[in-house]
N, C-alpha and C positions, 0 to 999 in steps of 0.2 A: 244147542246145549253141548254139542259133541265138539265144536270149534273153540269153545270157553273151555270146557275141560284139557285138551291139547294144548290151548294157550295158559295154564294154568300150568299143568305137568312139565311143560319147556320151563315154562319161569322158575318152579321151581328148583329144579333140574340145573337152571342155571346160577342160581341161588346157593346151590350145596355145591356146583362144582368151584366158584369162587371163594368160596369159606373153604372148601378143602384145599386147593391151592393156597391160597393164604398159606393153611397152617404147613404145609410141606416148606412154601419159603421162609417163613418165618423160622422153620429150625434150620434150616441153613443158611441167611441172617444173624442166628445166633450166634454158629458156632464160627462166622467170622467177625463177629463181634467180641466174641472168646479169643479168639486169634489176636485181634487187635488190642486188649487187653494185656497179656503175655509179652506181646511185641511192645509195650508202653513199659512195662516194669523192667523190661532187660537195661542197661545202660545203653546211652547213647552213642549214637558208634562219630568216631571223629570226624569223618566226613559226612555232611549234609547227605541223604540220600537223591537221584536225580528224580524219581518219580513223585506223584503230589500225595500228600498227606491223607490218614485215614478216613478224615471227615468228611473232606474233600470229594477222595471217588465214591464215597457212602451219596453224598449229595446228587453226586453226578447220575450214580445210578440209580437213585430213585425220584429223578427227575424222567431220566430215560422210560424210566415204568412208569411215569404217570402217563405216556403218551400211548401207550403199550396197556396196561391196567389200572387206573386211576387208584380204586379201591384197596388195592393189592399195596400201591406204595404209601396213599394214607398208613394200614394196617401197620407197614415195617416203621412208619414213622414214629405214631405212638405206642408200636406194643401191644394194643389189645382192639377188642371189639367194642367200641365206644361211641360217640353219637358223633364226632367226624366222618367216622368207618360208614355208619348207618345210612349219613348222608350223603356221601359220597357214590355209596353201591347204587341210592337212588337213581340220584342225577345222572351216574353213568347209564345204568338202565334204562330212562328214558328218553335222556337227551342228548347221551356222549361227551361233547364239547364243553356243556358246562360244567361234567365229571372230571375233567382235566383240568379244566381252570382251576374248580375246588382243590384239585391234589396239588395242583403246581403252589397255591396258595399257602396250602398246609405244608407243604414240605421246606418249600422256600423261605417262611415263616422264623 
């Protein structure tokens, strides 16, 4: 009984600390999504800029996280806690690899 309860308290434990990260990146997510916003409404400046488009390193970078925290980049993808997010926390939890395929799926999508 005392191995289940251990094994239960880690899990959950691990549980709360993934949803709290989540929400920490998700407001800073935001407010460079706020950023990106501001930088769209300004006019467009004459010369093409040399670095890649907002979409682009949003992509990149939550491709990077999916290999890194599967869960975490579902979450930035859609915004909320939703039944991708749910499945995803799973699959990483038990199995890893198929938790990355899921994100790389959903994000890439």
């Amino acid at each position: 009984m005392k191995t289940l309860t251990t094994k239960l308290v880690t899990g959950l434990l691990l549980v709360f600390f993934v949803i709290g990260f989540c929400n920490v990146a998700d407001a800073a997510f935001a407010g460079k999504k706020q950023q990106n916003q501001t930088e769209m409404v300004s006019p467009a400046p004459t010369n093409p800029p040399a670095s890649l488009p907002a979409a682009d390193t949003d992509t990149i970078l939550l491709v990077i996280l999916c290999f890194i925290l599967p869960p975490l980049a579902v979450y930035l993808k859609y915004e909320e806690v939703g039944t991708p997010f749910i499945v995803n926390l799973v699959l990483t939890i038990f199995f890893w690899i198929p938790g990355v395929i899921h994100a790389l799926y959903h994000v890439l999508k």
